[in-house]
PQR file of N, CA, C, O and H, with PARSE charges and radii, in Angstrom:
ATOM      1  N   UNK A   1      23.839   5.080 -34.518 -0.4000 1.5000
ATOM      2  CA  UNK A   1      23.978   3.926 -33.664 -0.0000 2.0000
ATOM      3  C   UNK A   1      24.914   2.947 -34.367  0.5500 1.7000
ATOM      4  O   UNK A   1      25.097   2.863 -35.582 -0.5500 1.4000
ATOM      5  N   UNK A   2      25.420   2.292 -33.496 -0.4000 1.5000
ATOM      6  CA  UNK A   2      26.570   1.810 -33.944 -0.0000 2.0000
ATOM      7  C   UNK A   2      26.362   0.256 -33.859  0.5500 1.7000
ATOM      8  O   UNK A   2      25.869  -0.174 -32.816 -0.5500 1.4000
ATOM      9  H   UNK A   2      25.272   2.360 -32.509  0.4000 1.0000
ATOM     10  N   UNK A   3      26.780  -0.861 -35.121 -0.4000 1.5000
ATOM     11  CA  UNK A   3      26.412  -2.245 -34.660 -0.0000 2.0000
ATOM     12  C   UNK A   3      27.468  -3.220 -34.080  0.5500 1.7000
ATOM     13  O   UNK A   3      28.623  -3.351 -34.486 -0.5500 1.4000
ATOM     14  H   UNK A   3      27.180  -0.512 -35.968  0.4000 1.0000
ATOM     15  N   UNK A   4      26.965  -3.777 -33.221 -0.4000 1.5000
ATOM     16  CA  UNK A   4      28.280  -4.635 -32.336 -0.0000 2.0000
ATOM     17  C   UNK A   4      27.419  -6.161 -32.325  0.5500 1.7000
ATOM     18  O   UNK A   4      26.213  -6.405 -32.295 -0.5500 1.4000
ATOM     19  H   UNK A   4      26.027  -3.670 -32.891  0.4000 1.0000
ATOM     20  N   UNK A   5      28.826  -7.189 -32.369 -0.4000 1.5000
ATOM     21  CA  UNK A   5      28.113  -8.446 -32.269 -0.0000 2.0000
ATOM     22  C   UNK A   5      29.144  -8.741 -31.110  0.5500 1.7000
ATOM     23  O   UNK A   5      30.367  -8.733 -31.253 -0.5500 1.4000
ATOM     24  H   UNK A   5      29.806  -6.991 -32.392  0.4000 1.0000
ATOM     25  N   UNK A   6      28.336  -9.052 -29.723 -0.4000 1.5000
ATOM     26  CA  UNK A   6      28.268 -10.081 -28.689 -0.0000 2.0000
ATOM     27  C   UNK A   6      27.598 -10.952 -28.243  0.5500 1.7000
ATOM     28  O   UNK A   6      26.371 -10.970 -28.347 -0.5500 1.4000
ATOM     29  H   UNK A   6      27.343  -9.058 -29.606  0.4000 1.0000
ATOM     30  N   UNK A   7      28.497 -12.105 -27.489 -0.4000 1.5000
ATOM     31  CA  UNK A   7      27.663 -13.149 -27.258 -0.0000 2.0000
ATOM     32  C   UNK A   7      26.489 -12.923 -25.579  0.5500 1.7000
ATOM     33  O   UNK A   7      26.878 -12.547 -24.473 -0.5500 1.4000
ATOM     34  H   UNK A   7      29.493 -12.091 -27.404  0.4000 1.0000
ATOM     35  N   UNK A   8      25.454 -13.205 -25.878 -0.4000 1.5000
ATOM     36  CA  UNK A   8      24.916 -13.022 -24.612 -0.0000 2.0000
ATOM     37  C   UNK A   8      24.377 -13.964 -24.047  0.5500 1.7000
ATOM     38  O   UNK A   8      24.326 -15.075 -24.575 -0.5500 1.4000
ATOM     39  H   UNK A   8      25.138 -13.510 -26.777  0.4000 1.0000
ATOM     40  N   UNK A   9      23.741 -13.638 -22.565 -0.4000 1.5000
ATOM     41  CA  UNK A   9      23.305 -14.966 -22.101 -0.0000 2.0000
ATOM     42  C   UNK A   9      21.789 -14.910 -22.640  0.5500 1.7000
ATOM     43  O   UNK A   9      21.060 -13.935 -22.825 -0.5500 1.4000
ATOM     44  H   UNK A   9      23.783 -12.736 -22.136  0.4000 1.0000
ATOM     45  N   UNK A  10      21.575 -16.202 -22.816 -0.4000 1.5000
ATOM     46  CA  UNK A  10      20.536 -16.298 -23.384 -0.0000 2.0000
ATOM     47  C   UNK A  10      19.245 -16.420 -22.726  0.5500 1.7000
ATOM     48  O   UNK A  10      18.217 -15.915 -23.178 -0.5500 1.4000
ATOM     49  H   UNK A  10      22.167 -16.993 -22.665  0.4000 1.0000
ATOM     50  N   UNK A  11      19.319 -17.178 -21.519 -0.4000 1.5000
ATOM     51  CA  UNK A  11      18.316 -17.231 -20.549 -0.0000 2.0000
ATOM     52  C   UNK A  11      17.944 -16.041 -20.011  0.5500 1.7000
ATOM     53  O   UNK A  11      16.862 -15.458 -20.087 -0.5500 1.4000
ATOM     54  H   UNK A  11      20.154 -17.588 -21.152  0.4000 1.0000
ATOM     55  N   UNK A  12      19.473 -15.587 -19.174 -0.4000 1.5000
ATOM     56  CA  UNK A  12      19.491 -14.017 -18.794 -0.0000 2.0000
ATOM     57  C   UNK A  12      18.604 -12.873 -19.664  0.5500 1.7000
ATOM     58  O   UNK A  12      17.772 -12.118 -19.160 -0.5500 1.4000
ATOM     59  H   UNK A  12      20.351 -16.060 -19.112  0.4000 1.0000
ATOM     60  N   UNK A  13      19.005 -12.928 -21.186 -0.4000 1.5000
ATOM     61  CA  UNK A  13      18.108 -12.327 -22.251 -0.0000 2.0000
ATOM     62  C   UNK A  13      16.775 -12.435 -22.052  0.5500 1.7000
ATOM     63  O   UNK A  13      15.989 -11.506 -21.865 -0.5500 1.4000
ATOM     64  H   UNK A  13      19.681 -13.541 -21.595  0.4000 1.0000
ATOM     65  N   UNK A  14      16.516 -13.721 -22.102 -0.4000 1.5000
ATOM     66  CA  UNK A  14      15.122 -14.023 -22.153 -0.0000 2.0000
ATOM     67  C   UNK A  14      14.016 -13.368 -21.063  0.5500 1.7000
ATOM     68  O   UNK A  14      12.984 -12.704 -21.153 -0.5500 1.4000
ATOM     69  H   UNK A  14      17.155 -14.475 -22.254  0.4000 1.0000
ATOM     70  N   UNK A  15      14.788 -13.910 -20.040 -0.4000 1.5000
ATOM     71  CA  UNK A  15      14.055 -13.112 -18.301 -0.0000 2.0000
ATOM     72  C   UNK A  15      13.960 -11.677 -18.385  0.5500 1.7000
ATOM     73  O   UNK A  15      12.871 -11.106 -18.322 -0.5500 1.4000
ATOM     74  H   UNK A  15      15.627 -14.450 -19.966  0.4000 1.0000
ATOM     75  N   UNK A  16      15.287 -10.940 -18.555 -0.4000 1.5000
ATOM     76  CA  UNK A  16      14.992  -9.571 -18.565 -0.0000 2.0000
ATOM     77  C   UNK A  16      13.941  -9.325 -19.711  0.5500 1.7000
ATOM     78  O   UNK A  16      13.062  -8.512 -19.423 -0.5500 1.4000
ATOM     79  H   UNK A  16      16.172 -11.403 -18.606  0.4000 1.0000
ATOM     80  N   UNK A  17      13.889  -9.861 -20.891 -0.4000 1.5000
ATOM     81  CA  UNK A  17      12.947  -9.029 -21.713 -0.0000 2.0000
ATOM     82  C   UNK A  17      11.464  -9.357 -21.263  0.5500 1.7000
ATOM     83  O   UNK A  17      10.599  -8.543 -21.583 -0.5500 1.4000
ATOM     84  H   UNK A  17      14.603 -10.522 -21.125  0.4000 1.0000
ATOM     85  N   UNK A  18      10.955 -10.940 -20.256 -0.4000 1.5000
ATOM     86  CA  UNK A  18       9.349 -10.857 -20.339 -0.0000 2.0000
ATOM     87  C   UNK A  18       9.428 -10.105 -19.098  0.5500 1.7000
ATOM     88  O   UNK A  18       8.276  -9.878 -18.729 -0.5500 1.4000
ATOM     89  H   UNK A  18      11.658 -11.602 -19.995  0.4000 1.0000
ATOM     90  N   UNK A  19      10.487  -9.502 -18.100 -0.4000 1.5000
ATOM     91  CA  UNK A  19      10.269  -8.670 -16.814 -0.0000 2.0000
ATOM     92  C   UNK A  19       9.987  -7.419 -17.789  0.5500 1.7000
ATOM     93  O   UNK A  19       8.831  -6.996 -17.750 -0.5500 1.4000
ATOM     94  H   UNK A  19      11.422  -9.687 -18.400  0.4000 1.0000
ATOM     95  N   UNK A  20      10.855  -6.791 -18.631 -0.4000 1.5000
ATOM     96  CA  UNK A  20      10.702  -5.698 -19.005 -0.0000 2.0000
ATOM     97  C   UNK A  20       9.091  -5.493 -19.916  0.5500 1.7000
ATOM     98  O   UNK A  20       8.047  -4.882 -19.687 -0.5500 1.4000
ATOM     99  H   UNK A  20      11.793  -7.134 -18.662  0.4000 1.0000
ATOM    100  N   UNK A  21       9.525  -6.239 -20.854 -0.4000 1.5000
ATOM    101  CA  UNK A  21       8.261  -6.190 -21.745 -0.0000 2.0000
ATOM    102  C   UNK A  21       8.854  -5.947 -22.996  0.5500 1.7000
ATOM    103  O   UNK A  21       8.163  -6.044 -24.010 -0.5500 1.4000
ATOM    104  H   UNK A  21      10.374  -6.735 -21.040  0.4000 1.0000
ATOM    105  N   UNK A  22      10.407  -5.551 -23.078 -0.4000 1.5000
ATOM    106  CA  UNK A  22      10.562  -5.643 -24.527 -0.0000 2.0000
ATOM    107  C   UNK A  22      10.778  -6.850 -25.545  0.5500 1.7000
ATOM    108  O   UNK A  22      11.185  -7.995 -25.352 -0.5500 1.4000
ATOM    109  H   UNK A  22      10.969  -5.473 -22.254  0.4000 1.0000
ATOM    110  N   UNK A  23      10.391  -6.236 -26.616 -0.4000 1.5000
ATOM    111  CA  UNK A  23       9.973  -6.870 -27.988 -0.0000 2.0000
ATOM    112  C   UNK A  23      11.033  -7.672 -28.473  0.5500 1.7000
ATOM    113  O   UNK A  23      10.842  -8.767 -29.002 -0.5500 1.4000
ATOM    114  H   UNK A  23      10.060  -5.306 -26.773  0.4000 1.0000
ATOM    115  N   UNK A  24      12.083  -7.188 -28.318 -0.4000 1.5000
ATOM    116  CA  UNK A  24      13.564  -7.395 -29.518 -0.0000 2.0000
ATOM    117  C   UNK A  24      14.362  -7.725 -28.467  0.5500 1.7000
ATOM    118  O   UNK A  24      14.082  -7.730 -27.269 -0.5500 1.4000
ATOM    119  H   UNK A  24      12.239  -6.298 -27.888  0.4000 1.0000
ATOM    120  N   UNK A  25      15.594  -8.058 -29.133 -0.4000 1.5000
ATOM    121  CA  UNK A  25      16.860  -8.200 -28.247 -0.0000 2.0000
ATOM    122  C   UNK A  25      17.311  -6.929 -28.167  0.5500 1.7000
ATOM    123  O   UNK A  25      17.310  -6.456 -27.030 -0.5500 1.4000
ATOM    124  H   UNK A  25      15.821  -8.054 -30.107  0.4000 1.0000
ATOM    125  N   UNK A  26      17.835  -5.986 -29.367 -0.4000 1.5000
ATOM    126  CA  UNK A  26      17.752  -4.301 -29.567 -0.0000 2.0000
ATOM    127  C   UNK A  26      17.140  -3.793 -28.548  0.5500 1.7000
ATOM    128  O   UNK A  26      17.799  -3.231 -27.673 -0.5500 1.4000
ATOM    129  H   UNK A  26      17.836  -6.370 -30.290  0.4000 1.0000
ATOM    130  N   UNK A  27      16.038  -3.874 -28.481 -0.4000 1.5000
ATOM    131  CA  UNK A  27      15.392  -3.023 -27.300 -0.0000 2.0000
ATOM    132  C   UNK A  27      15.666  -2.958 -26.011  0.5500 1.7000
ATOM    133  O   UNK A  27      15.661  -2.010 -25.226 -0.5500 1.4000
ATOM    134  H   UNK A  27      15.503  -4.331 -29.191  0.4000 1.0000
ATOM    135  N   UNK A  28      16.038  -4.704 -25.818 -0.4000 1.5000
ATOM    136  CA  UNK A  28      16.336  -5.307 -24.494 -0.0000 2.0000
ATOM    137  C   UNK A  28      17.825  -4.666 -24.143  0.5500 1.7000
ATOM    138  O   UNK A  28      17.962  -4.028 -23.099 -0.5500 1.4000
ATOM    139  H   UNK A  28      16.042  -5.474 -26.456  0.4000 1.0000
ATOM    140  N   UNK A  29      18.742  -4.825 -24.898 -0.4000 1.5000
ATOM    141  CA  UNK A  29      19.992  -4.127 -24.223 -0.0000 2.0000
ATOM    142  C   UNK A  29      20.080  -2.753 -24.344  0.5500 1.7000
ATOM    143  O   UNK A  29      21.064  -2.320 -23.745 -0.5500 1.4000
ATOM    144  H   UNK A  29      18.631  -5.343 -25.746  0.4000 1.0000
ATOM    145  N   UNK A  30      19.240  -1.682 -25.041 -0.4000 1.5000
ATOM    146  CA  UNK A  30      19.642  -0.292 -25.318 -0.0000 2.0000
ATOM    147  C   UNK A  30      18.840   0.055 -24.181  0.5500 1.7000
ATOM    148  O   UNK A  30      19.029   1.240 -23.902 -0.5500 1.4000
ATOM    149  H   UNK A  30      18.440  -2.034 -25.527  0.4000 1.0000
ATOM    150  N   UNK A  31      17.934  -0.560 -23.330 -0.4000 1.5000
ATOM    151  CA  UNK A  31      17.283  -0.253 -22.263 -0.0000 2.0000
ATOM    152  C   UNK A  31      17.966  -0.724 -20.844  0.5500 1.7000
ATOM    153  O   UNK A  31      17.958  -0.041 -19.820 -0.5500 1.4000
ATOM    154  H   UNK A  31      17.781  -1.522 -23.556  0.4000 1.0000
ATOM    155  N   UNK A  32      18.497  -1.888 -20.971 -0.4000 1.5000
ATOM    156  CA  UNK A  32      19.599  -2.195 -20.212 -0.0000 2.0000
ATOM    157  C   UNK A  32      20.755  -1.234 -19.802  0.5500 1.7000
ATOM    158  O   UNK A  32      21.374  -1.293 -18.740 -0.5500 1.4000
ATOM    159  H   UNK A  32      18.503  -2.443 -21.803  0.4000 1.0000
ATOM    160  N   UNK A  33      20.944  -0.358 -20.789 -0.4000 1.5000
ATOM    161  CA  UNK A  33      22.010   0.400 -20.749 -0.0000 2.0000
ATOM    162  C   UNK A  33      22.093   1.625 -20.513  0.5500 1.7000
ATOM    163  O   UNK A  33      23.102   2.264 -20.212 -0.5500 1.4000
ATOM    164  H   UNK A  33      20.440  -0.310 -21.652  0.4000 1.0000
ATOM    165  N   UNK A  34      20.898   2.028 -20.661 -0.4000 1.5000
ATOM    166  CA  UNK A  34      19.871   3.215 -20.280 -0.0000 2.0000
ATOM    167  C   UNK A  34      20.226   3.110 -18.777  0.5500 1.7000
ATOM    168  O   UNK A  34      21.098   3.610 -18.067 -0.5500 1.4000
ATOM    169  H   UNK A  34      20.079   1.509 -20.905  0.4000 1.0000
ATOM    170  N   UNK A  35      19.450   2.467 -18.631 -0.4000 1.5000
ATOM    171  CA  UNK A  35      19.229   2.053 -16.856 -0.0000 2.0000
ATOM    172  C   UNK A  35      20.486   1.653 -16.348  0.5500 1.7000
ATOM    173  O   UNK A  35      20.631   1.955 -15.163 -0.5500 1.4000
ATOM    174  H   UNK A  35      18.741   2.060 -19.208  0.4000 1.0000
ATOM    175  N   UNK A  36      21.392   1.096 -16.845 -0.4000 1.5000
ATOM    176  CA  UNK A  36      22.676   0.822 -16.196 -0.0000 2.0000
ATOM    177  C   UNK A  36      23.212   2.576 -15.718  0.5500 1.7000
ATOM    178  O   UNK A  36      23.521   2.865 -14.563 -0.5500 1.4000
ATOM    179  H   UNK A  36      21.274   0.850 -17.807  0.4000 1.0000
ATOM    180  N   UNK A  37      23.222   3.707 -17.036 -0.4000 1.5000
ATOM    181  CA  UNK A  37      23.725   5.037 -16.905 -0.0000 2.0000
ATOM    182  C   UNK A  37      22.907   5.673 -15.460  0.5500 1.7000
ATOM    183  O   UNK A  37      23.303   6.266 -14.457 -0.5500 1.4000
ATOM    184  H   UNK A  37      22.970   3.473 -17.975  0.4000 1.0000
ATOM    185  N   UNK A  38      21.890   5.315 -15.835 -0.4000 1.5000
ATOM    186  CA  UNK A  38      20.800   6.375 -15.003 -0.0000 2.0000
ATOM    187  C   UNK A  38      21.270   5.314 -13.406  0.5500 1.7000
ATOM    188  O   UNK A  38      21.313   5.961 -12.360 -0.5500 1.4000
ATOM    189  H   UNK A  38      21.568   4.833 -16.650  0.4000 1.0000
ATOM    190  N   UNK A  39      21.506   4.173 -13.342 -0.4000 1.5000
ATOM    191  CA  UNK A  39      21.634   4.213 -11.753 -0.0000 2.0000
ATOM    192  C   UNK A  39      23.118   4.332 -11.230  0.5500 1.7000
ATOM    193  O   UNK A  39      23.413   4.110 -10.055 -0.5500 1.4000
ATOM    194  H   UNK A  39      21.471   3.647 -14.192  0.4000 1.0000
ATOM    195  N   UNK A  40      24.013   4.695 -12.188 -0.4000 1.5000
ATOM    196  CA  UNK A  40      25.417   4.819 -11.815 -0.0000 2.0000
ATOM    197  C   UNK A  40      25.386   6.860 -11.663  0.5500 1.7000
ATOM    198  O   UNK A  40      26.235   7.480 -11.024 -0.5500 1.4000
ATOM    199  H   UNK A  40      23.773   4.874 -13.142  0.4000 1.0000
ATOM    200  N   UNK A  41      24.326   7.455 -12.343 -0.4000 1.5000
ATOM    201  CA  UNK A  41      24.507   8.448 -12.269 -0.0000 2.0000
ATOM    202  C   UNK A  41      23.778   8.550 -11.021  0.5500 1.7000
ATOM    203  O   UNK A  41      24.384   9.308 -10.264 -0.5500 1.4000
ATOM    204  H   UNK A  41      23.635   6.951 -12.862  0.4000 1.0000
ATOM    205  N   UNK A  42      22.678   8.071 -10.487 -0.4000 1.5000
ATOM    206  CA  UNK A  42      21.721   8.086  -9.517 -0.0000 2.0000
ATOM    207  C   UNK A  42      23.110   7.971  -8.144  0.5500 1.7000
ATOM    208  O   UNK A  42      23.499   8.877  -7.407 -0.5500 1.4000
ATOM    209  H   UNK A  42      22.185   7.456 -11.102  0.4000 1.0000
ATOM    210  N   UNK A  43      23.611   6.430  -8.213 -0.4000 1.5000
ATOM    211  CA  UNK A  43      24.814   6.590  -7.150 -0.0000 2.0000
ATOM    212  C   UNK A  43      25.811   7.287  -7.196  0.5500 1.7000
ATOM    213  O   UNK A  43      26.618   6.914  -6.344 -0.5500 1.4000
ATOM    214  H   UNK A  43      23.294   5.694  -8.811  0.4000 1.0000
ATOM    215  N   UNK A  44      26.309   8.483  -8.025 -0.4000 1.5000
ATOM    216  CA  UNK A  44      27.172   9.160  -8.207 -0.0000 2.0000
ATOM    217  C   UNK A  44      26.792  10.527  -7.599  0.5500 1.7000
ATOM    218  O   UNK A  44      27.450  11.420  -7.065 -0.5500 1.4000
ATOM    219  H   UNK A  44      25.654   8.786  -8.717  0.4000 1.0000
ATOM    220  N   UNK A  45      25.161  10.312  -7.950 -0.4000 1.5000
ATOM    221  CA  UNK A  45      24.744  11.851  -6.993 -0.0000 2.0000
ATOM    222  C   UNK A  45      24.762  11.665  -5.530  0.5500 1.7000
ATOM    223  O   UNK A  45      25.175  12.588  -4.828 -0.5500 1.4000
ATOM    224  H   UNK A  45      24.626   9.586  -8.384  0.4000 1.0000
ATOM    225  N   UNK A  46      24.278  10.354  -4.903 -0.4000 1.5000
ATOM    226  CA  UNK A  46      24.028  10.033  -3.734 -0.0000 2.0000
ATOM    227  C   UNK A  46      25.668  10.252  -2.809  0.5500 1.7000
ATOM    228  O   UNK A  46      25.964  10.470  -1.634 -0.5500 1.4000
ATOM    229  H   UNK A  46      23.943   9.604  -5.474  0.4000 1.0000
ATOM    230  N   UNK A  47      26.234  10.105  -3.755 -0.4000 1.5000
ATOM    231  CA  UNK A  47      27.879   9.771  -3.079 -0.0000 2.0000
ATOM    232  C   UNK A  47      28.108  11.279  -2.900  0.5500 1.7000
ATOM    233  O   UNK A  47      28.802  11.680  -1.966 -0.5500 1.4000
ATOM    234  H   UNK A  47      25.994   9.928  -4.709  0.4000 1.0000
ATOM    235  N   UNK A  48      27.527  12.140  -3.791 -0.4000 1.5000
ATOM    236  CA  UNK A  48      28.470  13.662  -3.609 -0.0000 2.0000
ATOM    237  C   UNK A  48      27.181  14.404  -2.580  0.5500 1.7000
ATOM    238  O   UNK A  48      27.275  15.570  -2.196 -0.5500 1.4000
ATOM    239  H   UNK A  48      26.962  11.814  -4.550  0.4000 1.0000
ATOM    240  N   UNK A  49      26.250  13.697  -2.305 -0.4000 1.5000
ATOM    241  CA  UNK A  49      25.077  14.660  -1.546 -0.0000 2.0000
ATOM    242  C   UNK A  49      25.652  14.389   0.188  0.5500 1.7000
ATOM    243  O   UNK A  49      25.699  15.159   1.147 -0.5500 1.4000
ATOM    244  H   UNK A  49      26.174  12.750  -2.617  0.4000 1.0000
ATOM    245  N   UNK A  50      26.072  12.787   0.016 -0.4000 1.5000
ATOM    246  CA  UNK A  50      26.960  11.761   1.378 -0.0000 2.0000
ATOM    247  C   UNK A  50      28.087  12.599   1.857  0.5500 1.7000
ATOM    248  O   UNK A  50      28.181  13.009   3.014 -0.5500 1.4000
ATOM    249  H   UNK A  50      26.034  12.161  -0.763  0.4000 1.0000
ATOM    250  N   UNK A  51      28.826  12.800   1.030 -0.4000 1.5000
ATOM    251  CA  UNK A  51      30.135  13.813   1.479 -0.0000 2.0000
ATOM    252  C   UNK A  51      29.938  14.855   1.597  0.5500 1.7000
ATOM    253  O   UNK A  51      30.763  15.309   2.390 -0.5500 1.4000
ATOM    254  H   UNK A  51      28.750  12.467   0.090  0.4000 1.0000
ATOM    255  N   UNK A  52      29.105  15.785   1.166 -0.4000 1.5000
ATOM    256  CA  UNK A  52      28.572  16.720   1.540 -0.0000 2.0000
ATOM    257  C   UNK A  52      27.693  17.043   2.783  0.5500 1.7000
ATOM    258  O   UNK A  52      27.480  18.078   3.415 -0.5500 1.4000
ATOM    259  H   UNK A  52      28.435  15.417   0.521  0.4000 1.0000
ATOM    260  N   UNK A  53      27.311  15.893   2.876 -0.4000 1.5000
ATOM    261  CA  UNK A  53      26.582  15.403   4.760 -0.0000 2.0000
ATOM    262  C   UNK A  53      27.964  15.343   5.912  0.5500 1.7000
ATOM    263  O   UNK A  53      27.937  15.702   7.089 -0.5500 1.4000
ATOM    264  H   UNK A  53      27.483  15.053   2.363  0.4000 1.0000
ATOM    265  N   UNK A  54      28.777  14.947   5.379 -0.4000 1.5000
ATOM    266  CA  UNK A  54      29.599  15.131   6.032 -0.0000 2.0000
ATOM    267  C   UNK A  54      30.460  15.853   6.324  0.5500 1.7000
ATOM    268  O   UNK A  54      31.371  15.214   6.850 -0.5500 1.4000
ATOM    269  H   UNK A  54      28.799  14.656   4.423  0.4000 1.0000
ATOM    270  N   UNK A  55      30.692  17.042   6.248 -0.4000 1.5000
ATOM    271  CA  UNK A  55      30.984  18.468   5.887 -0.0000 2.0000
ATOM    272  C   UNK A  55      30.308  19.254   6.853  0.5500 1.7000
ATOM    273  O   UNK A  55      30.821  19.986   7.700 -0.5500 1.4000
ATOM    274  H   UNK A  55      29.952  17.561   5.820  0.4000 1.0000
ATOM    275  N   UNK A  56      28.568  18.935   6.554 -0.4000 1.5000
ATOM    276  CA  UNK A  56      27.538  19.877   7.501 -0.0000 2.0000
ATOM    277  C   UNK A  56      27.361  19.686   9.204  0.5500 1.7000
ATOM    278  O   UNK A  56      26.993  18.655   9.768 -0.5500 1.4000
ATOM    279  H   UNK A  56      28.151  18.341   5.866  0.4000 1.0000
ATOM    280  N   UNK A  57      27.683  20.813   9.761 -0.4000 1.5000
ATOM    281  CA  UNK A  57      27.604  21.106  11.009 -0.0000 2.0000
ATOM    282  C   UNK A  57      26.204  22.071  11.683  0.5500 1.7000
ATOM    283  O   UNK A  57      26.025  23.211  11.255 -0.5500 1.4000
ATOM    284  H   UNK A  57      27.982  21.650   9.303  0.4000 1.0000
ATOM    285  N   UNK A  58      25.193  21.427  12.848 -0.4000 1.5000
ATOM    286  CA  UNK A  58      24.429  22.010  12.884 -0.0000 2.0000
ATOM    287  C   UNK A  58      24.555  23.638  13.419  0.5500 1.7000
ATOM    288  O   UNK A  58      23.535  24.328  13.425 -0.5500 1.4000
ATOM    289  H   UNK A  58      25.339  20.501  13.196  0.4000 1.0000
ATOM    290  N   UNK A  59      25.781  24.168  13.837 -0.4000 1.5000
ATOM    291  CA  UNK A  59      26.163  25.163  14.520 -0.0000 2.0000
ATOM    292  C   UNK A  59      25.932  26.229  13.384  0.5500 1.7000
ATOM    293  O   UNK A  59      25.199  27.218  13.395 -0.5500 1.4000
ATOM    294  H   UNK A  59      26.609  23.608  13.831  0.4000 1.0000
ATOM    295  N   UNK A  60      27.012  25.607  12.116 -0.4000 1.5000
ATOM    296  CA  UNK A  60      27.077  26.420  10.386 -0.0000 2.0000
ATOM    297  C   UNK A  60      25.693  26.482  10.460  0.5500 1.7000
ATOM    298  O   UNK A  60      25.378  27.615  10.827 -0.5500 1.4000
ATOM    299  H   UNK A  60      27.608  24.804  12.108  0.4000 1.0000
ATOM    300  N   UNK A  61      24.557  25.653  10.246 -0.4000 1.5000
ATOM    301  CA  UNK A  61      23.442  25.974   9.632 -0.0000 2.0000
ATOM    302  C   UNK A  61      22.357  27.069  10.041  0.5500 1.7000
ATOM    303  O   UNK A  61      21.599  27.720   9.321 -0.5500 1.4000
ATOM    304  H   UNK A  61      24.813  24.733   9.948  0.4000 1.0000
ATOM    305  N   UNK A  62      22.521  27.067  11.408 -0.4000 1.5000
ATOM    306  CA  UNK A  62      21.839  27.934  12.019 -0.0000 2.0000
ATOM    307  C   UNK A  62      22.324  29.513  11.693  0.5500 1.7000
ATOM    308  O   UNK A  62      21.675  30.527  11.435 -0.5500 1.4000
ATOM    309  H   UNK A  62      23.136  26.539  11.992  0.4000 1.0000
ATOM    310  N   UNK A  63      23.563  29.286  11.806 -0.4000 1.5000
ATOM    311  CA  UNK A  63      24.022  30.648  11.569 -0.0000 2.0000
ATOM    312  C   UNK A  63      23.989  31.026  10.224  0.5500 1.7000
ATOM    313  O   UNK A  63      23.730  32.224  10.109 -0.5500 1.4000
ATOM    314  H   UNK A  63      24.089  28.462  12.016  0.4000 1.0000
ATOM    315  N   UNK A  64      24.170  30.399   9.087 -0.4000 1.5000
ATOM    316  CA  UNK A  64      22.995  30.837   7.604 -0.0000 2.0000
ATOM    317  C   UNK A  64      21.908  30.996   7.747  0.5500 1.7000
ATOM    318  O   UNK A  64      21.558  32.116   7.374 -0.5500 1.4000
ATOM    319  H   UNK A  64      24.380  29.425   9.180  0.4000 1.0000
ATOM    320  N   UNK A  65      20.856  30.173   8.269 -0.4000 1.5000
ATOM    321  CA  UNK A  65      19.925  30.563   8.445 -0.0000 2.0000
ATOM    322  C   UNK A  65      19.605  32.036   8.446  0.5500 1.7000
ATOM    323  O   UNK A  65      19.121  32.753   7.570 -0.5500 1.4000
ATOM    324  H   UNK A  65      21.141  29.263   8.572  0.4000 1.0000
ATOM    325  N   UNK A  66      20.108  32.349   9.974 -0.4000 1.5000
ATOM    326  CA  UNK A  66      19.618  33.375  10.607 -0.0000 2.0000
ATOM    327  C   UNK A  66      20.426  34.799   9.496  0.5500 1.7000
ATOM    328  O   UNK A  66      19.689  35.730   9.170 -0.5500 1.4000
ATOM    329  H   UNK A  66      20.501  31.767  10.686  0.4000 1.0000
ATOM    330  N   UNK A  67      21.689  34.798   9.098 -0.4000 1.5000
ATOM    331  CA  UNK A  67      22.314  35.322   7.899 -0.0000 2.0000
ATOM    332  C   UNK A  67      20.957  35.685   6.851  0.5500 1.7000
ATOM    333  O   UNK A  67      20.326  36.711   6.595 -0.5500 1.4000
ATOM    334  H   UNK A  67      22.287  34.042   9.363  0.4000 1.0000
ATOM    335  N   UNK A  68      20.900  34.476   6.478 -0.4000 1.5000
ATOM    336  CA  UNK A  68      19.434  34.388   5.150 -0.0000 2.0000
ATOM    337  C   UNK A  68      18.335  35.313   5.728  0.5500 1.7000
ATOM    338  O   UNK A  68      17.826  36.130   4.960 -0.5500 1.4000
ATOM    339  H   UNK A  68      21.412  33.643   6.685  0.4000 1.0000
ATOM    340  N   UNK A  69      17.960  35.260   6.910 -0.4000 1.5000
ATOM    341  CA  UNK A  69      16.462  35.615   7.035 -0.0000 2.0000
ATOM    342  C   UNK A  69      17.045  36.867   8.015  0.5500 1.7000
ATOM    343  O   UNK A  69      16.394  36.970   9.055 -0.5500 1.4000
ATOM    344  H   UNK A  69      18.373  34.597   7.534  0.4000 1.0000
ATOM    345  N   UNK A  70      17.952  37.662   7.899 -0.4000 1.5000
ATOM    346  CA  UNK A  70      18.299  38.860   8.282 -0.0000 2.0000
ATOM    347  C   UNK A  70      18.518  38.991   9.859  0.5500 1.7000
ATOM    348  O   UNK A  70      18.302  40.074  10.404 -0.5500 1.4000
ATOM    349  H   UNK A  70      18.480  37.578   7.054  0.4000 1.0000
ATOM    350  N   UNK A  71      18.921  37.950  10.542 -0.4000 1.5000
ATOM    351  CA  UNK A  71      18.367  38.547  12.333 -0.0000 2.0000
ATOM    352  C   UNK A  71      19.629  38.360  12.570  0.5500 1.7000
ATOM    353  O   UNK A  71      19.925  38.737  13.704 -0.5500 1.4000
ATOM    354  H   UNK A  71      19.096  37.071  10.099  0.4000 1.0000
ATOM    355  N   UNK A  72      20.863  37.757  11.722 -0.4000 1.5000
ATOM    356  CA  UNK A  72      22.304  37.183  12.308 -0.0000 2.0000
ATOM    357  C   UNK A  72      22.914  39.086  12.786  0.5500 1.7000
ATOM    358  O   UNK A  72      24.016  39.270  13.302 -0.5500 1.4000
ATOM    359  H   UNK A  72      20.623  37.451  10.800  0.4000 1.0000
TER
END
């Protein structure tokens, strides 16, 4: 881990850590950042599941279906 000095907000600091519950300032941003990854990855899946909705035709599906379960 690597050490960095920035200035932060301090109030902002304060709020997120008694919402969160963490202890430290350390804790408070490596969890911040956690959660920053995990909901950019969260909207990154949503975006490729979206375009992929848009792609799907109910005509295609049926006809896998029936492909899959042998009757096509």
């Amino acid at each position: 881990m690597s050490a960095t000095q920035i200035d932060i907000d301090d109030e902002a600091l304060a709020e997120a850590m008694r919402l969160s519950g963490a202890r430290t300032k350390k804790e408070m941003v490596n969890l911040a950042l956690r959660e920053y990854v995990e909901r950019e990855r969260r909207s990154e899946a949503n975006l490729r599941h979206f375009r992929a909705a848009q792609e799907w035709d109910e005509e295609s599906f049926w006809r896998l279906h029936a492909a899959e379960k042998g009757t096509a």
